[in-house]
DOKELO-138614 format. One record per residue: residue in one letter; x, y, z of N, C-alpha, C, O in turn. Coordinates in steps of 0.1 Angstrom, whole numbers. Layout:
BEGIN
+--------+-------+-------+-------+-------+-------+-------+-------+-------+-------+-------+-------+-------+
| residu |   n_x |   n_y |   n_z |  ca_x |  ca_y |  ca_z |   c_x |   c_y |   c_z |   o_x |   o_y |   o_z |
+--------+-------+-------+-------+-------+-------+-------+-------+-------+-------+-------+-------+-------+
|      A |     X |     Y |     Z |     X |     Y |     Z |     X |     Y |     Z |     X |     Y |     Z |
...
+--------+-------+-------+-------+-------+-------+-------+-------+-------+-------+-------+-------+-------+
***
This chain:
BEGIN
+--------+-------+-------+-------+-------+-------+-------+-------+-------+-------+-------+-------+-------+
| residu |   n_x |   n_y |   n_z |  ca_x |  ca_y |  ca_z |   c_x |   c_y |   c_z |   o_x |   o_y |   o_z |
+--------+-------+-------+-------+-------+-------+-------+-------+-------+-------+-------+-------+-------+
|      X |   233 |  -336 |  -259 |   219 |  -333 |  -261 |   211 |  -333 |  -248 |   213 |  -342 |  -240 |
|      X |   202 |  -323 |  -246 |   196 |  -322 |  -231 |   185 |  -332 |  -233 |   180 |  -332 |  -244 |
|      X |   181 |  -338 |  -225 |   165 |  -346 |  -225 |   154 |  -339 |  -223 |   153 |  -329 |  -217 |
|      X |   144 |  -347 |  -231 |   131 |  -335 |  -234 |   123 |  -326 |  -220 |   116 |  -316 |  -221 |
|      X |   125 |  -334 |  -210 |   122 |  -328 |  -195 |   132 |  -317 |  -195 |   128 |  -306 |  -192 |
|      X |   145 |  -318 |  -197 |   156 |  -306 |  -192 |   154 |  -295 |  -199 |   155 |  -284 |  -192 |
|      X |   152 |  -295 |  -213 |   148 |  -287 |  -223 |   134 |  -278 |  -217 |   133 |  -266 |  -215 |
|      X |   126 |  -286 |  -216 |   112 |  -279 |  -206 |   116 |  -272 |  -199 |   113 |  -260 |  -200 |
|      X |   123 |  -275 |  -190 |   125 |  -268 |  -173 |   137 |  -256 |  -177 |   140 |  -246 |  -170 |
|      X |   142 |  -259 |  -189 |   154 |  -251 |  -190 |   148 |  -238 |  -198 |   151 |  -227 |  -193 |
|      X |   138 |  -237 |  -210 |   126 |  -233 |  -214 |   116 |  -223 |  -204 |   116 |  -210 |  -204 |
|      X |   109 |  -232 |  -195 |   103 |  -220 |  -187 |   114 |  -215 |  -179 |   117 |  -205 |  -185 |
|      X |   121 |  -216 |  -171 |   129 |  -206 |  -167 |   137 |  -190 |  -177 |   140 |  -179 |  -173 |
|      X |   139 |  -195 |  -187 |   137 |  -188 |  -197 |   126 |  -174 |  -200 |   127 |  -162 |  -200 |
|      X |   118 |  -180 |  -203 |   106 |  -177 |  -201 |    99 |  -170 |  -190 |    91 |  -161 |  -192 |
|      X |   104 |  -175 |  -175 |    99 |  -166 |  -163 |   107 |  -156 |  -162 |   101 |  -147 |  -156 |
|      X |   122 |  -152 |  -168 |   132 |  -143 |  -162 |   128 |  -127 |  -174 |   128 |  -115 |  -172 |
|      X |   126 |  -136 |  -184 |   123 |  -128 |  -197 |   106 |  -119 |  -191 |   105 |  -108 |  -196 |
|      X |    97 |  -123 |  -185 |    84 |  -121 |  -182 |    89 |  -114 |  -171 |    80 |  -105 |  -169 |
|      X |    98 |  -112 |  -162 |    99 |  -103 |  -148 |   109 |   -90 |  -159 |   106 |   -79 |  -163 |
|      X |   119 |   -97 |  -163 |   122 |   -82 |  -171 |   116 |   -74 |  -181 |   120 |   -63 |  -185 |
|      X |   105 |   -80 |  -183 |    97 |   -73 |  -193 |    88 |   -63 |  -185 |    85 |   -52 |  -190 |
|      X |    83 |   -68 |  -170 |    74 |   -63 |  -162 |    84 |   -50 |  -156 |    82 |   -38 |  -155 |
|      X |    97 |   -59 |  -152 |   103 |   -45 |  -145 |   109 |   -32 |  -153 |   111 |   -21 |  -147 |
|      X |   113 |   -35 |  -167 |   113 |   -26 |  -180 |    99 |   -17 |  -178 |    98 |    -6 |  -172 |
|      X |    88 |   -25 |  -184 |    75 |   -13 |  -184 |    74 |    -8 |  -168 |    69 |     3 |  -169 |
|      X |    76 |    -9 |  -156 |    76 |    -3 |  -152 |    82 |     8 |  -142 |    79 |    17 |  -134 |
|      X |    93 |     2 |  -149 |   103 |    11 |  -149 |   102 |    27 |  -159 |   103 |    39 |  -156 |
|      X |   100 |    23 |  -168 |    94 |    34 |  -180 |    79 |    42 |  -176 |    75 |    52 |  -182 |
|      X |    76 |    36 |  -168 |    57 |    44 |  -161 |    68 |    53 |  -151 |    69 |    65 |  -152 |
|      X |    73 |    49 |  -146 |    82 |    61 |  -133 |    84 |    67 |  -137 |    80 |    78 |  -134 |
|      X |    95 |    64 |  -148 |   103 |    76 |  -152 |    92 |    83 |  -159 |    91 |    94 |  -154 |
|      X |    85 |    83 |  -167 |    79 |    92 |  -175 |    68 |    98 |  -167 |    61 |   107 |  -172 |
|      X |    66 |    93 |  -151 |    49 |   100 |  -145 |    59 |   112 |  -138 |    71 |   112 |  -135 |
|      X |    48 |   123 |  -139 |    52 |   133 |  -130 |    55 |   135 |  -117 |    63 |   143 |  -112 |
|      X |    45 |   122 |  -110 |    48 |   126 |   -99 |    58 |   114 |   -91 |    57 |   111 |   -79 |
|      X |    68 |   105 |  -103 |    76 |   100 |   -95 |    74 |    81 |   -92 |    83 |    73 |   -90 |
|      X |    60 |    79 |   -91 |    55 |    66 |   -88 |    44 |    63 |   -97 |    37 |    72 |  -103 |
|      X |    41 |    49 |   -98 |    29 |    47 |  -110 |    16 |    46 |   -97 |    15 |    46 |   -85 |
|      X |     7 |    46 |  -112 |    -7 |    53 |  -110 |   -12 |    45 |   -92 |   -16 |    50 |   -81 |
|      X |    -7 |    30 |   -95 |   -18 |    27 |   -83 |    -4 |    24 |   -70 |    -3 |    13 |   -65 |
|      X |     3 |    33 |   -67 |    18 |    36 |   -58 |     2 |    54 |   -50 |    -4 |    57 |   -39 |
|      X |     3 |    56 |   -60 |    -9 |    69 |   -60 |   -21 |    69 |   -52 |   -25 |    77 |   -44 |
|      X |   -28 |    56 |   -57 |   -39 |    53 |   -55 |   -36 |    49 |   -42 |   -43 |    55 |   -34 |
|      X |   -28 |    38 |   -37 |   -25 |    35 |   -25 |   -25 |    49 |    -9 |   -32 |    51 |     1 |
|      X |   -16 |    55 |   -16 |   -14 |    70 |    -8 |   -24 |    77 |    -5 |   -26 |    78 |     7 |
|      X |   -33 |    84 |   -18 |   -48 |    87 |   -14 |   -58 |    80 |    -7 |   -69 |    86 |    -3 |
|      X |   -54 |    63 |    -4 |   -66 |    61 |     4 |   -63 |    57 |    15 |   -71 |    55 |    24 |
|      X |   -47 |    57 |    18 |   -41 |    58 |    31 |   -41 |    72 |    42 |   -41 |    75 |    53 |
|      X |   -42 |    74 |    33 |   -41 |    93 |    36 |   -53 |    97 |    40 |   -53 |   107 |    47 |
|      X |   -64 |    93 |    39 |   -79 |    93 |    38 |   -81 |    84 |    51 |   -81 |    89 |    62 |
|      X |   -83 |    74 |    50 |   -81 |    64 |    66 |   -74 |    70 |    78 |   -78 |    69 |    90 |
|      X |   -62 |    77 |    73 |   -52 |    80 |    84 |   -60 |    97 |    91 |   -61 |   101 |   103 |
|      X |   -64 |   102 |    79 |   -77 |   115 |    87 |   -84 |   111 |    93 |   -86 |   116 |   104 |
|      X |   -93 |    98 |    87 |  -108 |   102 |    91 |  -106 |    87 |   107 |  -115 |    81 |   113 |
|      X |   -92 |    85 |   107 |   -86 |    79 |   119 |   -82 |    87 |   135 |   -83 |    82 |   147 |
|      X |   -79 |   100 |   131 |   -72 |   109 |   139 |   -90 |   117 |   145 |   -93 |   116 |   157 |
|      X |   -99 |   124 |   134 |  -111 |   122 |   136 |  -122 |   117 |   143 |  -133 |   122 |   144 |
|      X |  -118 |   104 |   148 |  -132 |    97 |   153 |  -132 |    98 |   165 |  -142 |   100 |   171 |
|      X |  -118 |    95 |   172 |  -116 |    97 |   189 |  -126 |   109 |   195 |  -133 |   108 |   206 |
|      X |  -126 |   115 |   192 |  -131 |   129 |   194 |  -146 |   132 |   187 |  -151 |   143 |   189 |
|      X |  -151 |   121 |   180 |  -171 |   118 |   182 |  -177 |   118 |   193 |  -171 |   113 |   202 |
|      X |  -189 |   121 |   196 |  -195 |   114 |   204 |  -206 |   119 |   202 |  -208 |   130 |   197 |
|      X |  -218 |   110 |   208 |  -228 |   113 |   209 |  -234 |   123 |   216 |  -229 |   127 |   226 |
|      X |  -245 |   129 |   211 |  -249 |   142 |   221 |  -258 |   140 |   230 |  -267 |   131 |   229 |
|      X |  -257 |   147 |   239 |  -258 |   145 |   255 |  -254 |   135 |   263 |  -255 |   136 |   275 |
|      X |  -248 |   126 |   258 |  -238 |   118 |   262 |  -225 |   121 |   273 |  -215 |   123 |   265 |
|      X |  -221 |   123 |   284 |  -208 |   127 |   289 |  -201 |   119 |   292 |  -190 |   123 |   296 |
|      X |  -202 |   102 |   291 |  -193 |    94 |   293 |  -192 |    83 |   276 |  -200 |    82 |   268 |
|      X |  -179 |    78 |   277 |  -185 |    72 |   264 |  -188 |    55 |   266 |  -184 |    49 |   276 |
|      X |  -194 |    50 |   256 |  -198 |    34 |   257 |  -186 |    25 |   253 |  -177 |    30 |   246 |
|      X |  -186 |    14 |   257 |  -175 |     3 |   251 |  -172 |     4 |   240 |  -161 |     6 |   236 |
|      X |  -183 |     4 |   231 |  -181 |     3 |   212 |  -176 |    16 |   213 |  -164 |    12 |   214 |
|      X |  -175 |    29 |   214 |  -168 |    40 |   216 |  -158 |    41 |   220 |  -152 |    51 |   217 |
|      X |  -154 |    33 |   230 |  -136 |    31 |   238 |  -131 |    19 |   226 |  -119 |    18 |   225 |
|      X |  -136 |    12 |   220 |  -133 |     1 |   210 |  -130 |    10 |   197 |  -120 |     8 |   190 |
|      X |  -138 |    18 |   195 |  -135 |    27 |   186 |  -121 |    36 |   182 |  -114 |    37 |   172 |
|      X |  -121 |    42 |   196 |  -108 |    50 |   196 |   -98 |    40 |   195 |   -88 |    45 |   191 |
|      X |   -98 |    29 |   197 |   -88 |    21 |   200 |   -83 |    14 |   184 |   -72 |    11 |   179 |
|      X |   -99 |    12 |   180 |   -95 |     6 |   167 |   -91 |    23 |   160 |   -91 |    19 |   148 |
|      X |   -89 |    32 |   159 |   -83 |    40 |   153 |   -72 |    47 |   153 |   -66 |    53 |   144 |
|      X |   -68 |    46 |   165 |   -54 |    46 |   169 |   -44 |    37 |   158 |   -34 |    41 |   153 |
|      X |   -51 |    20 |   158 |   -44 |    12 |   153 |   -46 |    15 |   132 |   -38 |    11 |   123 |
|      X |   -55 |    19 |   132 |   -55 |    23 |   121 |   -47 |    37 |   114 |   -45 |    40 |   102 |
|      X |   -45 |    45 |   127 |   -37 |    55 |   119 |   -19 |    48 |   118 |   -11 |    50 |   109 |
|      X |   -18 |    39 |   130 |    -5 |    32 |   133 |    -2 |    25 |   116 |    10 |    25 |   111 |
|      X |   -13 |    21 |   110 |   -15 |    11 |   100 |   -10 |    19 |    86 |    -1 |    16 |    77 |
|      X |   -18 |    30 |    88 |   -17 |    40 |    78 |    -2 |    46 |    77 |     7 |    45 |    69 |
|      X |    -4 |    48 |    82 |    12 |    57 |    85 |    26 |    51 |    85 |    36 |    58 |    84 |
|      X |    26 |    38 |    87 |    37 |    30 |    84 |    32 |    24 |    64 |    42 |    18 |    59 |
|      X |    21 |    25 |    56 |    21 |    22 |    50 |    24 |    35 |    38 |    29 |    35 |    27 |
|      X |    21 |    43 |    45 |    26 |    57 |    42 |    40 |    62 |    39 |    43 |    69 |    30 |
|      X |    49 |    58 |    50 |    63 |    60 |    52 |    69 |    51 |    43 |    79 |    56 |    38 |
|      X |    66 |    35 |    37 |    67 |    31 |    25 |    68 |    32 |    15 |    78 |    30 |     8 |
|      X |    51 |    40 |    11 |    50 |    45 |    -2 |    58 |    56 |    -6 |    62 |    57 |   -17 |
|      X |    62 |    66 |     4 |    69 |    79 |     5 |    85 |    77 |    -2 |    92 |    84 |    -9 |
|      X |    89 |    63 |     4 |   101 |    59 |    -3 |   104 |    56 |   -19 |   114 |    58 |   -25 |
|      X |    91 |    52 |   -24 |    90 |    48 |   -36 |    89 |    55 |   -45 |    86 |    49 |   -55 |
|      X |    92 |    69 |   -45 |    90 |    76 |   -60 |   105 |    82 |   -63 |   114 |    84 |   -55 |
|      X |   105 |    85 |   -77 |   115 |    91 |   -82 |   116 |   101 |   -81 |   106 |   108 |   -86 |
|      X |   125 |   108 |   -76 |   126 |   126 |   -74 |   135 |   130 |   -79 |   138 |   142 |   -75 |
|      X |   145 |   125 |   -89 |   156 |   131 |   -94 |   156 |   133 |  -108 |   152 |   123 |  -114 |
|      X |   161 |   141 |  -114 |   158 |   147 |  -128 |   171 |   145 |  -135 |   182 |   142 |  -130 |
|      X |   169 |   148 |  -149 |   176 |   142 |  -157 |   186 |   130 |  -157 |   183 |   122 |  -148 |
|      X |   195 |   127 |  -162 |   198 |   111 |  -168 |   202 |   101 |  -152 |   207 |    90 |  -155 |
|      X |   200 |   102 |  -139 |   198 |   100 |  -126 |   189 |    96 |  -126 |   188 |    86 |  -119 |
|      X |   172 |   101 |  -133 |   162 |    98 |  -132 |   161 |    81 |  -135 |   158 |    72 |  -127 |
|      X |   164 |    78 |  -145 |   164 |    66 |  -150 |   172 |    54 |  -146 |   170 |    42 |  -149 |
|      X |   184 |    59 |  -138 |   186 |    48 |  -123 |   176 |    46 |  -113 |   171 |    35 |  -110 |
|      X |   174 |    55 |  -110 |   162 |    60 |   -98 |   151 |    51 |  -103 |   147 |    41 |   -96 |
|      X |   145 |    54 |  -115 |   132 |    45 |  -115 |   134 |    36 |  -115 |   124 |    29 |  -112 |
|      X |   146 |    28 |  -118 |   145 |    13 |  -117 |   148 |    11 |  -102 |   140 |     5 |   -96 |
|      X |   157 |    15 |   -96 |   160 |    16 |   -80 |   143 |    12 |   -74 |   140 |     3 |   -67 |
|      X |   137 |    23 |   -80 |   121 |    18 |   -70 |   113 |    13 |   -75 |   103 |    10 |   -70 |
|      X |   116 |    12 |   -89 |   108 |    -8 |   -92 |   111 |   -17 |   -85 |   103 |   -25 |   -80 |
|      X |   124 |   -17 |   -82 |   131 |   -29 |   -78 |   125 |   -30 |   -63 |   120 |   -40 |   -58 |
|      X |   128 |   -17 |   -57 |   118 |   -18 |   -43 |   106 |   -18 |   -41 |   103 |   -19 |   -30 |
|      X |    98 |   -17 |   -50 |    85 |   -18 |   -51 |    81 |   -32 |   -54 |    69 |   -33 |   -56 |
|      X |    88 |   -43 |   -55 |    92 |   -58 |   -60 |    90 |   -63 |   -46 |    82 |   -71 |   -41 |
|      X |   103 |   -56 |   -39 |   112 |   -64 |   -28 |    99 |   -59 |   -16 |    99 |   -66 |    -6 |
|      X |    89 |   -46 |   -18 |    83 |   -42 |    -5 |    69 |   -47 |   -10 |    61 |   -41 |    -3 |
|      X |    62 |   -55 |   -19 |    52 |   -63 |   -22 |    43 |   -65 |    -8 |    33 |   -59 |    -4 |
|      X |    52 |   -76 |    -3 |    42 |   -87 |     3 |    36 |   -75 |    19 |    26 |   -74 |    27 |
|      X |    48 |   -67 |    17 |    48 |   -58 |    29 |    37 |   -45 |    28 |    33 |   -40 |    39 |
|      X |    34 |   -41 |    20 |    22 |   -35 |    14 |     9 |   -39 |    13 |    -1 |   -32 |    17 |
|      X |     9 |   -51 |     7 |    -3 |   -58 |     8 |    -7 |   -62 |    22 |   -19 |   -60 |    24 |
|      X |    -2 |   -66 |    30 |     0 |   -70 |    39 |    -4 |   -58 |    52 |   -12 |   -61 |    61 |
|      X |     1 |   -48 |    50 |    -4 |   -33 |    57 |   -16 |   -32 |    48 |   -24 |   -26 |    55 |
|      X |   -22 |   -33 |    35 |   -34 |   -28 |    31 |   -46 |   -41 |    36 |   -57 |   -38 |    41 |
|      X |   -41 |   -53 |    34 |   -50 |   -62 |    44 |   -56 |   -59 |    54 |   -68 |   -60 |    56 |
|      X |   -42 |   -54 |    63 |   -47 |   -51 |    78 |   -58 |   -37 |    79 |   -69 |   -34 |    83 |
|      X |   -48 |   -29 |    73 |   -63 |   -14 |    68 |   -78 |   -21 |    68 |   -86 |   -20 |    77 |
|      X |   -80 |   -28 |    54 |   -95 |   -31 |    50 |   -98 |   -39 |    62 |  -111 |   -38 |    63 |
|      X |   -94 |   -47 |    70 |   -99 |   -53 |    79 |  -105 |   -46 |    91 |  -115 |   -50 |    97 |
|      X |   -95 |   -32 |    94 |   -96 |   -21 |   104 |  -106 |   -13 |   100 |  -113 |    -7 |   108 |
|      X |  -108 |   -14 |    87 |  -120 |    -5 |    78 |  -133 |   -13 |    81 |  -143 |    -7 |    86 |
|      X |  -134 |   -26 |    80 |  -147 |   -30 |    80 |  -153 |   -29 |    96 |  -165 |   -27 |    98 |
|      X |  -140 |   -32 |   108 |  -141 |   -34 |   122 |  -149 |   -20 |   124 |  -159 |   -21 |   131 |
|      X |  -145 |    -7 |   120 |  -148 |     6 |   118 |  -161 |     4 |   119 |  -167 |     1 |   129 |
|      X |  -163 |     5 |   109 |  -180 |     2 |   100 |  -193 |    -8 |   114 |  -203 |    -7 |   121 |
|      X |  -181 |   -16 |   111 |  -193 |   -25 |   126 |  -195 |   -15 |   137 |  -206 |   -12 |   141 |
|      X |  -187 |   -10 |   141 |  -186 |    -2 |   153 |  -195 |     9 |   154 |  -202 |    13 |   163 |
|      X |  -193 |    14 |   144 |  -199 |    26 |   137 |  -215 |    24 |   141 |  -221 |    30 |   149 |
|      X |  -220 |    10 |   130 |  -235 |     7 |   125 |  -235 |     6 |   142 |  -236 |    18 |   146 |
|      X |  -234 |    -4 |   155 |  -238 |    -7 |   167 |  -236 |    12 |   175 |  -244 |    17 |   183 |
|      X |  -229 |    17 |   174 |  -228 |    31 |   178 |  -242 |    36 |   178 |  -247 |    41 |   188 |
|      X |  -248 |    35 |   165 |  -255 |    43 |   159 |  -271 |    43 |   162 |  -280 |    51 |   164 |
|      X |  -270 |    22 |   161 |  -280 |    21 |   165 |  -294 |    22 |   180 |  -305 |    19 |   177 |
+--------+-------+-------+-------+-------+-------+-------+-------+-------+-------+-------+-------+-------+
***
């Protein structure tokens, strides 16, 4: 007979492996059934990566008019966007890995294949989208003192 503590611990473990299969099931099933291979916010990530990584490549090449030399916040600028497209683009090359591209009964290896990496590349994602919104806000400051 297990003791009522062992029974607990033996319980939620139970319980946590059943709750990750349940998560990697449903989304495993969003893959396979989306068109374009990855779920909705794999998508959402991409469009606003893709978006930063333009309007990244874009700013070097601002400047003020009549201006012929540029100011610090403007050498800070290029610099912060440089590292922003660096940001983008490795978060990009990521996401690019993650979708399903193979059709019929292959497909449904596949989607679990990039659940499973979509698990294992977590902290690495978040982690590049951190650094983005951080490069996004340094942007914005740079921007407002540019301007003013």
């Amino acid at each position: 007979m297990l003791a009522p503590l062992d029974a607990i611990s033996l319980a939620s473990a139970i319980i946590q492996i059943v709750d990750f299969s349940f998560k990697i099931i449903k989304e495993t099933y969003a893959i396979y059934n989306s068109e374009k291979g990855s779920v909705a916010e794999s998508r959402e990530i991409e469009i606003a990566s893709t978006r930063l990584q333009d309007l990244s490549v874009r700013l070097p090449g601002l400047r003020r008019p009549g201006q012929s030399k540029k100011s610090q916040e403007e050498l800070d600028l290029d610099d912060l966007s440089r590292t922003c497209e660096q940001h983008a683009d490795k978060l990009l090359q990521i996401m690019s890995k993650l979708k399903a591209t193979s059709t019929g009964p292959q497909r449904a290896f596949e989607s679990l294949k990039v659940t499973l990496q979509r698990h294992f590349k977590a902290d690495e994602i978040e982690g590049l989208q951190k650094g983005l919104r951080k490069i996004q806000v340094d942007i914005n400051t740079l921007l407002l003192a540019i301007i003013r």
